[in-house]
PLY file of the C-alpha trace (Angstrom):
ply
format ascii 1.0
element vertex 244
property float x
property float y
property float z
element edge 243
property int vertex1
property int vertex2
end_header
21.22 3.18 -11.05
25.15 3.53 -10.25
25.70 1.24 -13.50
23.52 3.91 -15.64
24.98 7.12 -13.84
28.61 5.87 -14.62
27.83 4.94 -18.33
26.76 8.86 -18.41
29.48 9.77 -17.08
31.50 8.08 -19.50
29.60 9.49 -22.09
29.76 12.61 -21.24
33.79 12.77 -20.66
34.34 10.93 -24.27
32.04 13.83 -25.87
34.06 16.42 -24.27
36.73 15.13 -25.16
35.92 14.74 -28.54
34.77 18.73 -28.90
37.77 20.03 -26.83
40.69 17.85 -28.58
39.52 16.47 -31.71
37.13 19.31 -32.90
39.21 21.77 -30.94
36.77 23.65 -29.56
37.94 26.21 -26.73
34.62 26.83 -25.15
32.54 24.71 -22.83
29.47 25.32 -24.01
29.02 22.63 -26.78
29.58 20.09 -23.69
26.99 21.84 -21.18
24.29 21.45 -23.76
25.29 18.15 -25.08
25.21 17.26 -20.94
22.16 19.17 -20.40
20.27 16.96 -23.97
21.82 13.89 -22.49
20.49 14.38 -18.80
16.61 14.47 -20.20
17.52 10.95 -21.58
18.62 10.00 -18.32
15.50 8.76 -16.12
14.07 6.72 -19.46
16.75 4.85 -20.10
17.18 4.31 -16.25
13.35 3.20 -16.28
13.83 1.22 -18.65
17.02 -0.29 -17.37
15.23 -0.84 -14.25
12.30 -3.13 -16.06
14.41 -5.23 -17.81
16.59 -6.08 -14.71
13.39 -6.65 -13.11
12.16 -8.96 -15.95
15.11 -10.90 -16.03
16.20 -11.42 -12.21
12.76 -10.53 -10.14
10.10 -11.96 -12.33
7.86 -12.44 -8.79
8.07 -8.80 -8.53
6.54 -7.49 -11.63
3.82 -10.49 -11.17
3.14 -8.70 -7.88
2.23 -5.40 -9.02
0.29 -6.55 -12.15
-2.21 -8.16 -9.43
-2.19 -5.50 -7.32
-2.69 -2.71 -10.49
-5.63 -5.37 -11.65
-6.87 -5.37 -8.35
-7.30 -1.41 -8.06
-8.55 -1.60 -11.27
-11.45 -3.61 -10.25
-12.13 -2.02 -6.92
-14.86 0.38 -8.19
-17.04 -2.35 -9.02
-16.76 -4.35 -5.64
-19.99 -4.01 -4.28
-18.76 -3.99 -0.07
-15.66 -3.89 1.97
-15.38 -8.01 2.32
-15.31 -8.75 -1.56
-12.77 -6.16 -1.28
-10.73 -7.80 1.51
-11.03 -11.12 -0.31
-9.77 -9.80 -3.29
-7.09 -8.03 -1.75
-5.95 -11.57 0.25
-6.18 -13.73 -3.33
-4.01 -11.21 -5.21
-1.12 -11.07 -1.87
-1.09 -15.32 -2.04
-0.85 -15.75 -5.92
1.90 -12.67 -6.06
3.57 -12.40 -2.87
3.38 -16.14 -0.86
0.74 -14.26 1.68
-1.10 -16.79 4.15
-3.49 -14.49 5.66
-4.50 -10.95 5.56
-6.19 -9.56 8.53
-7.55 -5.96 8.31
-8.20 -4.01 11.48
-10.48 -1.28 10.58
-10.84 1.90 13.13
-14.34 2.45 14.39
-15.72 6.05 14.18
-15.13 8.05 17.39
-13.51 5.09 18.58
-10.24 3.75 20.42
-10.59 0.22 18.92
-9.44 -1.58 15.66
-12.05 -4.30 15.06
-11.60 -6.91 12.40
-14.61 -7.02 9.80
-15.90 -10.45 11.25
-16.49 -8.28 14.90
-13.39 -9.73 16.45
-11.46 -7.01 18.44
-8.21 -7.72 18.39
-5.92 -5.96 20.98
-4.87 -2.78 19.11
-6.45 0.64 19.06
-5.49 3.93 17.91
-3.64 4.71 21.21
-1.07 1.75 20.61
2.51 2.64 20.04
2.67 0.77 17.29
-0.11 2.42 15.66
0.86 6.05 16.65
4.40 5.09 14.72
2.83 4.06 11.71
0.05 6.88 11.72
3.56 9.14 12.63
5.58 8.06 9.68
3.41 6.12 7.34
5.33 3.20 6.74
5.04 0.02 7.63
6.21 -2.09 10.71
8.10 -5.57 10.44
7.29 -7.74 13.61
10.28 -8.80 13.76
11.89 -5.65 14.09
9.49 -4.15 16.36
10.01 -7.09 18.35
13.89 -6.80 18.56
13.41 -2.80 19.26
13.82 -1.35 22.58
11.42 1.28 21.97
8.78 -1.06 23.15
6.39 -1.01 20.40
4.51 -3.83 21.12
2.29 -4.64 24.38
2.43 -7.98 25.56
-1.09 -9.37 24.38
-0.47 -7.38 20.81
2.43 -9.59 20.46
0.75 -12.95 21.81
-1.67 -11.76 19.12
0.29 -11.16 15.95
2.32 -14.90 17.16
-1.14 -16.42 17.60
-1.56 -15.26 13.72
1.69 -15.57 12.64
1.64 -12.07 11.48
4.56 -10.74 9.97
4.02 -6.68 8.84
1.76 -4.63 9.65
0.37 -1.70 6.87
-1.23 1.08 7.87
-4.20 2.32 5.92
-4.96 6.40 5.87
-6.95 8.43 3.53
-6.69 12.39 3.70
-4.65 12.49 6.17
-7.47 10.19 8.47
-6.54 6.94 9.71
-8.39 3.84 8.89
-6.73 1.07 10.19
-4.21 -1.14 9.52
-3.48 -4.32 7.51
-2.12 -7.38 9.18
-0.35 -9.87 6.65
0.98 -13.73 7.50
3.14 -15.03 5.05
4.11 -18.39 4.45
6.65 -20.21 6.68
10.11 -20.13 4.47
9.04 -17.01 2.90
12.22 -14.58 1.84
11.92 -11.22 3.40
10.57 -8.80 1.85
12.52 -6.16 -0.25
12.45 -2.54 -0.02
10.73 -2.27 -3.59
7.80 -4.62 -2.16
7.62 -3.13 0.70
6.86 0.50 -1.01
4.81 -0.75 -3.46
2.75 -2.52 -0.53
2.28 0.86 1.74
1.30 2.41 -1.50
-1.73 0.24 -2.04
-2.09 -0.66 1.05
-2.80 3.55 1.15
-5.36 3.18 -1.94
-7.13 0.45 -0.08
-8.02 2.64 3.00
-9.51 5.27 0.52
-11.81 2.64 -1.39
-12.43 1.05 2.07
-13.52 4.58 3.04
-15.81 4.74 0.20
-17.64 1.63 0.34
-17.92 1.99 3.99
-19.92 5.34 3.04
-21.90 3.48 0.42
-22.78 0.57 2.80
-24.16 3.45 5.48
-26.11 4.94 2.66
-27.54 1.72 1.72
-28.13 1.25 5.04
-29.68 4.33 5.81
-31.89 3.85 2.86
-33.42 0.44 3.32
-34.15 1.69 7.00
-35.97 4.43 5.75
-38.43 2.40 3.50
-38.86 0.41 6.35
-40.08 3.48 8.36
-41.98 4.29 5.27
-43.70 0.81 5.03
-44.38 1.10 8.68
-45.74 4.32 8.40
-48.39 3.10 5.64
-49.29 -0.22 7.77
-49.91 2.43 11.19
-52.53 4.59 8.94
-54.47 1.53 7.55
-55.37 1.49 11.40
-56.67 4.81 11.41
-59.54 6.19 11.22
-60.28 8.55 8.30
0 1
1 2
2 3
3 4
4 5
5 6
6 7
7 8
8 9
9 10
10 11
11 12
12 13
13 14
14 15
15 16
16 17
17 18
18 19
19 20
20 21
21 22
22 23
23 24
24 25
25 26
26 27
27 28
28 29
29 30
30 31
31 32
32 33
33 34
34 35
35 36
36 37
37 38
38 39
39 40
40 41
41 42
42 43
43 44
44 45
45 46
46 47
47 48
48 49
49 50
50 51
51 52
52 53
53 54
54 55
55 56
56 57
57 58
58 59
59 60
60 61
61 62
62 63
63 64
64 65
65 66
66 67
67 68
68 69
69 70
70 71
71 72
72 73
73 74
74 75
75 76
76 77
77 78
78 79
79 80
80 81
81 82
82 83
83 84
84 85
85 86
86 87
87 88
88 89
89 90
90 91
91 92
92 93
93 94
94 95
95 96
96 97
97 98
98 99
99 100
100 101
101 102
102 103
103 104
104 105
105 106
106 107
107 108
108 109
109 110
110 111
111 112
112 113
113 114
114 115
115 116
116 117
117 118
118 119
119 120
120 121
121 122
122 123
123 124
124 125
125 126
126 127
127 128
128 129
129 130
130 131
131 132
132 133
133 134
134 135
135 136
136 137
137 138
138 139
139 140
140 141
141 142
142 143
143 144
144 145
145 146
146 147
147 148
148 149
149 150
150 151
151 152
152 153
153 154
154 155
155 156
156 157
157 158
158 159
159 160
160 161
161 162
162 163
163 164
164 165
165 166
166 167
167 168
168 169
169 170
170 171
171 172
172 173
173 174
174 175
175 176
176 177
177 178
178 179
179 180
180 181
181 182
182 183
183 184
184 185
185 186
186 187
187 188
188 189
189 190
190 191
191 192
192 193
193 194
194 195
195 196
196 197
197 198
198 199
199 200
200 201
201 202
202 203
203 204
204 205
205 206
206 207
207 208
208 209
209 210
210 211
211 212
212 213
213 214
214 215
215 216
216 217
217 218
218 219
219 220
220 221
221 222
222 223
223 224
224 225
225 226
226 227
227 228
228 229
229 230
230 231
231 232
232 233
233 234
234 235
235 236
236 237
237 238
238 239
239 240
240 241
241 242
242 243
């Protein structure tokens, strides 16, 4: 961005000087609008800047969010929440060196997280570490929450994320709600991550929660359906019995 912004600048003091000396123009104006055509160029020719640098020097990076963007893509045709997680765990290991992904879904009118397999891990809505990410909506690097003296961490959370090797922690909100949080492991020898991975994981990690939301409404439905039929069945069986 600084590399761009100074070729601008450059630009824009050789064109002025180019109306002012050798066109020997007096008034400024000629330079404002040349500065104000130039400026709309600015932020596509920084974009695209941006993507070839990318290209060129962080290859793992645009590999990254080309399985993520595939994976969002396909979300509306997952049929429940653990294809989803599954798919969402593949996609971290082939593009980002993941291990494990653990997600820690909030129950309804519920303190606890609980993990989709009925583990309850020891984290709930009332944890510090979850009232900072529900506070800022980023996400939280063990290690620094560790090192922090704001004490973010209870003892058997930490015991916990160790016993897991867990390594960030996403949280997962959708209008405004929270839903829970995303665990990740990453391999041992794996670089930290960068800020640009780290943004583009609280983004999805954001668009998760809201399809995780929706199947979890379409699973109740289902739910609520099949157990009606059942009543319905039930109901026919019970008046066989009776008399006319």
């Amino acid at each position: 961005t600084a590399a761009v912004l100074a070729v601008f600048m450059a630009g824009l003091f050789v064109l002025s000087e180019l109306f002012l000396k050798t066109l020997q123009v007096d008034s400024r104006t000629p330079t404002l609008a040349v500065a104000m055509v130039s400026a709309l160029g600015f932020l596509p020719v920084l974009r695209r800047t941006q993507s070839l640098v990318e290209r060129r020097f962080y290859p793992e990076r645009l590999r990254l969010r080309a399985l993520l963007a595939d994976l969002l893509s396909a979300t509306s045709a997952m049929p429940d929440r653990r294809t989803l997680w599954e798919q969402l765990e593949q996609r971290l290991q082939e593009g980002l060196g993941a291990e494990h992904l653990f997600p820690l879904l909030a129950e309804e009118e519920q303190e606890i997280l609980r993990h989709p397999d009925g583990a309850t891990p020891p984290f709930s809505r009332a944890s510090a570490v979850v009232q900072e990410m529900m506070r800022t909506g980023s996400a939280v690097m063990v290690d620094e929450a560790r090192a922090s003296e704001r004490d973010l961490l209870s003892d058997d959370e930490e015991a916990w994320l160790m016993e897991h090797r867990v390594s960030l922690l996403l949280p997962m909100s959708t209008r405004g709600r929270f839903v829970g949080l995303l665990a990740l492991s990453l391999r041992a020898g794996h670089e930290d991550l960068r800020g640009e991975e780290l943004g583009l994981l609280v983004s999805v990690a954001a668009q998760i929660g809201l399809q995780s939301e929706n199947l979890r409404l379409l699973e109740e439905n289902i739910q609520k359906r099949h157990f009606e039929e059942q009543l319905a069945t039930a109901r026919r069986v019970q008046e066989r019995f009776l008399p006319r």
